[in-house]
C-alpha positions as CSV (number, residue, x, y, z in Angstrom):
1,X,-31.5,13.3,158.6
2,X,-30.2,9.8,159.4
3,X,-30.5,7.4,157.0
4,X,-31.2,3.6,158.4
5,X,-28.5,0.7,157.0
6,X,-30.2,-1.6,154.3
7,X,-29.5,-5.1,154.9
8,X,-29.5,-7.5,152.4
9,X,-30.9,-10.9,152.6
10,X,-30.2,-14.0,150.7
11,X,-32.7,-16.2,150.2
12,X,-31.5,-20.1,149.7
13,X,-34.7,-21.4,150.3
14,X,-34.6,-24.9,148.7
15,X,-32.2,-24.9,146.5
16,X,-29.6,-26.7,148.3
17,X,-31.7,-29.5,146.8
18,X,-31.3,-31.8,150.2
19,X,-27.5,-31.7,150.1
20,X,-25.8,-30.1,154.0
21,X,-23.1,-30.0,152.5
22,X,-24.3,-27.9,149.0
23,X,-26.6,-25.7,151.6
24,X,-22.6,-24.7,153.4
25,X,-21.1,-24.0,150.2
26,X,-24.1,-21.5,149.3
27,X,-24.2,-19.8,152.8
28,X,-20.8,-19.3,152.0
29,X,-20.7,-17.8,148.2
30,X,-23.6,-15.4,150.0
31,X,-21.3,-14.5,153.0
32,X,-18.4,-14.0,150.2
33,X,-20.9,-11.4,148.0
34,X,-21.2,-9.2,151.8
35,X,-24.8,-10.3,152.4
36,X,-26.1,-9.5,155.9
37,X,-28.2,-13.3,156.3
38,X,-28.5,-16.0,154.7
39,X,-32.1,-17.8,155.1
40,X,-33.9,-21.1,154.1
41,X,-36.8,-21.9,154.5
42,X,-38.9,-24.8,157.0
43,X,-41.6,-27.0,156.3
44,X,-43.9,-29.5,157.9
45,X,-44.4,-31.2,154.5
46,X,-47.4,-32.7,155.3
47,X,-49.1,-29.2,156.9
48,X,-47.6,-27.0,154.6
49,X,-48.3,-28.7,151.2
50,X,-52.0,-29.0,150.3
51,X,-53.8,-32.6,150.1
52,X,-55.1,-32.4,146.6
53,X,-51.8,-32.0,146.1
54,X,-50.0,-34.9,147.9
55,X,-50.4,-37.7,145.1
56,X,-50.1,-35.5,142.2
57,X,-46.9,-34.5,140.3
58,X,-44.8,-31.7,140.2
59,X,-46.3,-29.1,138.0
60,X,-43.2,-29.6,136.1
61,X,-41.4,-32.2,136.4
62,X,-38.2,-30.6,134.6
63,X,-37.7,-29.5,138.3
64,X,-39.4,-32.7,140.4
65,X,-37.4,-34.5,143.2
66,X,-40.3,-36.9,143.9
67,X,-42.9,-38.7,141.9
68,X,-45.4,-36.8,144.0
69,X,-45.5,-33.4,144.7
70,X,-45.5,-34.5,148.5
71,X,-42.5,-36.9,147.8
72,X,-40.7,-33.9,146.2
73,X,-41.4,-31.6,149.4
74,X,-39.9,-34.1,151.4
75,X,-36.6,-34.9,149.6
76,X,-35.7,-31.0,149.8
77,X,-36.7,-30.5,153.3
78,X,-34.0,-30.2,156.2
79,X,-35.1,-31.6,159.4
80,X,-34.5,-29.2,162.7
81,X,-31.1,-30.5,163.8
82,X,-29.9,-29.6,160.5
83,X,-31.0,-26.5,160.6
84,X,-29.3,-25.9,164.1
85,X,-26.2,-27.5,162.6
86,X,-26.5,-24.5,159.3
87,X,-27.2,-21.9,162.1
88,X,-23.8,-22.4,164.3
89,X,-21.5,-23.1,160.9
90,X,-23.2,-19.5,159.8
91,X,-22.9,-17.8,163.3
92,X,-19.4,-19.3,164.3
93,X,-17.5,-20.1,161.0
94,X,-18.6,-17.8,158.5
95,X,-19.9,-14.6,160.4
96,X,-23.2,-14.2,158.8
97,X,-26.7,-14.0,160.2
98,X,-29.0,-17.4,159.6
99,X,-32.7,-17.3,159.1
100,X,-35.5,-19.2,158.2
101,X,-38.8,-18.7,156.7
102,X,-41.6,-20.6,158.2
103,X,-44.8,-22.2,156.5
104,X,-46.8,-24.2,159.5
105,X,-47.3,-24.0,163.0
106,X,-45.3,-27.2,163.7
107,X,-42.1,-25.9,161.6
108,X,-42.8,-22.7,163.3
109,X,-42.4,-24.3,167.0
110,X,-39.2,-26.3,165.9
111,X,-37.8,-22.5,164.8
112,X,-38.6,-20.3,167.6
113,X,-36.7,-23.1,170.0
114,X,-34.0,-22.2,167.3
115,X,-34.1,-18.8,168.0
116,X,-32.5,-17.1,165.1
117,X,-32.2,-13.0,164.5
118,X,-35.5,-12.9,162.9
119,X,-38.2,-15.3,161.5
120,X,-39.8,-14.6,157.9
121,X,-43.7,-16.0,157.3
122,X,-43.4,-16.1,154.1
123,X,-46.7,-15.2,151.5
124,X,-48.2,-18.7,151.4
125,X,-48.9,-18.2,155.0
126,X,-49.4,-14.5,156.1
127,X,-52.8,-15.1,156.6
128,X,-51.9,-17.9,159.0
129,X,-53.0,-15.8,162.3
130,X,-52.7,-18.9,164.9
131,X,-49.0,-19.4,163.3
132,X,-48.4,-15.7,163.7
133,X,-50.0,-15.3,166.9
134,X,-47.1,-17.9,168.0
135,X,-44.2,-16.4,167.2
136,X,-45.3,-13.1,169.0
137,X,-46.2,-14.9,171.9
138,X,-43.2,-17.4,172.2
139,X,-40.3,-15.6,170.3
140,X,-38.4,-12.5,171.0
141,X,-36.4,-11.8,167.6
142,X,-37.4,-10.1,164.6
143,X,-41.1,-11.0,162.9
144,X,-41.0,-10.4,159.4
145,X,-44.0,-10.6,157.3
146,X,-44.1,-10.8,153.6
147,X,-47.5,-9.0,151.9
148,X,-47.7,-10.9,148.6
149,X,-50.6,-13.5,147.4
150,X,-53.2,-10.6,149.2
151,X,-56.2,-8.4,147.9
152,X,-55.3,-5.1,149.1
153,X,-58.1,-5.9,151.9
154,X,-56.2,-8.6,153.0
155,X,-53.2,-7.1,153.3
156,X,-54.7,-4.6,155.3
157,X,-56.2,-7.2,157.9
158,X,-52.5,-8.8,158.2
159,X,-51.1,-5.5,158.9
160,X,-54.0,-4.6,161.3
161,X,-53.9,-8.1,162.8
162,X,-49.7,-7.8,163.4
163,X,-49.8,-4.3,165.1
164,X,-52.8,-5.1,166.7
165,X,-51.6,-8.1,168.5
166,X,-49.4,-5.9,171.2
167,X,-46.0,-6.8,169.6
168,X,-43.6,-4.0,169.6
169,X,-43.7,-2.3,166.2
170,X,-39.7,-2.8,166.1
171,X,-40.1,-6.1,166.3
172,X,-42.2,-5.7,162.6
173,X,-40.6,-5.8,158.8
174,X,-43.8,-5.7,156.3
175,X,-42.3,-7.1,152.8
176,X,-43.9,-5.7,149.4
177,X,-43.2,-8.3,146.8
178,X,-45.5,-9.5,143.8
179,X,-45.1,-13.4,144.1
180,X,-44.6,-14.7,140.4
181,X,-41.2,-16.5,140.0
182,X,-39.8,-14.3,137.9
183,X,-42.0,-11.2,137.8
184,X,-41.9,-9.0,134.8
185,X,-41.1,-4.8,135.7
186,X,-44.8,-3.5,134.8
187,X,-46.0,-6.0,138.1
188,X,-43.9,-4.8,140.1
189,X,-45.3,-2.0,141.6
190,X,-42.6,-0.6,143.5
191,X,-44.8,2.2,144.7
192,X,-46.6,-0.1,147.4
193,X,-43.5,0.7,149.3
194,X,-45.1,3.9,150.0
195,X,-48.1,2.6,150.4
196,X,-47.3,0.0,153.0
197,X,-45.3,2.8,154.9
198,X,-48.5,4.6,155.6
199,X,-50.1,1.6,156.8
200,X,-47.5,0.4,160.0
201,X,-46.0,1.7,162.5
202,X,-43.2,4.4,162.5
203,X,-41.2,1.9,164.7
204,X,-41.9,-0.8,162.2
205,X,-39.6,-1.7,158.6
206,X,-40.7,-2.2,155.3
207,X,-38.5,-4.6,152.8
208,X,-38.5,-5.4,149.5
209,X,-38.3,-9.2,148.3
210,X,-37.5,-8.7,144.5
211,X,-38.5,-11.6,142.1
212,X,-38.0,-9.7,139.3
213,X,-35.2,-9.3,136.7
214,X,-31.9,-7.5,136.6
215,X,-30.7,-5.2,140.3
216,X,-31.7,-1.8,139.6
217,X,-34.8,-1.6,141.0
218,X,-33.2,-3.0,144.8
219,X,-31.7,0.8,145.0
220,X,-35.0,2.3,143.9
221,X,-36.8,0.5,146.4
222,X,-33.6,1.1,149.2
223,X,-34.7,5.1,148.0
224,X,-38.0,4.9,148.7
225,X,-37.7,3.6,152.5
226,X,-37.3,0.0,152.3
227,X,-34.2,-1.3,154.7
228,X,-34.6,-4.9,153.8
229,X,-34.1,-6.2,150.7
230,X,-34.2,-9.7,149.9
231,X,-33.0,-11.7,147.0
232,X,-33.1,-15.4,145.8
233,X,-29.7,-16.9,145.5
234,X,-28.2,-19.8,143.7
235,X,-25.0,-20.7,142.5
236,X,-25.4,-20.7,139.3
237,X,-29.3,-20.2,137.5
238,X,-29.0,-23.5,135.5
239,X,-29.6,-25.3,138.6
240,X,-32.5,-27.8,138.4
241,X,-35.1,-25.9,140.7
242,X,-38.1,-23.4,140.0
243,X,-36.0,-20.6,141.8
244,X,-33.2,-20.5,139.8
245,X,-33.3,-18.8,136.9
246,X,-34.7,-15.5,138.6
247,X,-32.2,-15.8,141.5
248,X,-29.0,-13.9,141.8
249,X,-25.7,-15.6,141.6
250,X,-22.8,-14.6,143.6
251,X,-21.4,-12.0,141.2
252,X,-25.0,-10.0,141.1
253,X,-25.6,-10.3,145.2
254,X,-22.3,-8.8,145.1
255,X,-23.0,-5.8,143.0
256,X,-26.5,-5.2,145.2
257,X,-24.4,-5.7,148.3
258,X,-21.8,-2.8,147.3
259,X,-24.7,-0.5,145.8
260,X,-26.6,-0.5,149.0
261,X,-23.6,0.5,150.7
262,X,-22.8,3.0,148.3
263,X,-26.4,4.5,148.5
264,X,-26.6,4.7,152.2
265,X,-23.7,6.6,152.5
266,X,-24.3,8.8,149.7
267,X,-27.5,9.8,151.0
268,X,-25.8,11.9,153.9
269,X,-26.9,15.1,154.6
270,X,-23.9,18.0,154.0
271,X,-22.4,18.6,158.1
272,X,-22.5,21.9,159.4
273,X,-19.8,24.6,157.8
274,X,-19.2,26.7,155.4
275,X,-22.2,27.0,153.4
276,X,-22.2,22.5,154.2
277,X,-18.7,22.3,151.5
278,X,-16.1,19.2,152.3
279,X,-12.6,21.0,152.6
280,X,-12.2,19.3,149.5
281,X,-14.6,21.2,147.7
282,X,-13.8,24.3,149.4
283,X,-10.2,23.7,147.7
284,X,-12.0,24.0,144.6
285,X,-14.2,26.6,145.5
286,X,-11.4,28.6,145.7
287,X,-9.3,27.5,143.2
288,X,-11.8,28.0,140.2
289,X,-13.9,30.7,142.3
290,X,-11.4,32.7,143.6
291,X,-13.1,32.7,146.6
């Protein structure tokens, strides 16, 4: 049995903090640690942020770039050109897939006329069906769908509403993830994998997006049928954001990098022979057998 290639996504999101020149420096530690993409993320700060929450502040202000929370939004938000700017550097200089979450319709129309390898709707918006309905309709690349913030109802109305649409199922990656920033190993439920298997397509892909502690449990999920996995990255976890201190620096994305390689090739099945032995263990066969 063939075993599908994992590949390994490295989420940026915001924590280039507004800075171009930061946001190349970290798609290049990520293309460095062997990661497949790099992705950030794209607001409409306005749409995307909620209006009780416009003149408020951040929730903590340790990690505020704004007096408001809407202020805030807008100082880490890159506009489109920049994005297109982040795309050829990644595509043409470093050699590593660019991608972008969404969170609004209007970001979403400013991305599909970017066209990257895939587009992620991230949890605050899978249940955004004129958003999703757009990018079927007006994008040809990779939809991927994260299934976190959802009721198991829910999530079985996104999954219904996605495959029910008319896309091609290969066109589909459903995400399991439990969205708390970080999440603690008894919520992580790693056996929704399975679970969300059974509920798409056999054309369609199911990923992991760990928020949790630690890289173990990328492998255990890459075991269980997942061939995304995606991870928050940062250069170092004492930077001033909410996303850092359960991200990966370059040394872990690294190690989950390697493993995932490691694992798919290790889970080849024995070629045909005698009795499925490598002529290497055949040597030893005979050399401690007799035989």
């Amino acid at each position: 049995m063939e075993t599908k290639k994992v590949s390994i996504v490295a989420e940026i999101g915001c924590v280039h903090l507004g800075k171009m020149d930061r946001a190349k420096d970290l798609c290049k530690l990520a293309r460095f640690s062997d990661a497949d993409y790099v992705k950030l993320q794209k607001r409409n700060p306005e749409e995307s942020t909620p209006k009780d929450m416009w003149h408020k502040p951040h929730p903590n202000q340790d990690f505020s770039y704004g007096h408001t929370y809407l202020e805030h939004r807008k100082n880490l938000e890159f506009s489109i050109e920049q994005h297109a700017e982040l795309k050829r550097f990644c595509e043409d200089d470093l050699r590593i897939g660019y991608a972008v979450s969404v969170w609004d319709l209007t970001s979403t129309k400013e991305i599909v006329e970017l066209n990257p390898d895939f587009i992620k709707v991230g949890s605050p918006s899978n249940q955004n069906n004129e958003m999703i309905q757009y990018l079927f309709d007006n994008y040809k690349g990779g939809v991927q769908i994260s299934l976190g913030m959802v009721t198991n109802d829910e999530r079985k109305e996104i999954v219904d509403f996605a495959v029910g649409s008319g896309v091609d199922p290969d066109r589909l990656v459903f995400y399991h993830c439990t969205s708390e920033y970080p999440v603690p190993f008894e919520r992580i439920y790693l056996n929704e994998l399975t679970r969300i298997k059974e509920m798409i397509p056999a054309e369609s892909a199911v990923g992991f997006s760990n928020h949790g502690y630690g890289i173990a449990l990328d492998i255990a999920a890459q075991t269980m049928g997942a061939t995304w996995i995606e991870r928050h990255f940062v250069d170092d976890r004492a930077c001033k954001h909410t996303d850092a201190a359960f991200s990966l620096e370059p040394t872990g994305l690294r190690l989950v990098c390697r493993n995932a390689k490691a694992v798919h090739t290790a889970l080849t099945d024995k070629p045909d022979g005698i009795l499925g032995f490598s002529e290497a263990e055949l040597a030893q066969r005979r050399k401690l057998k007799g035989k």
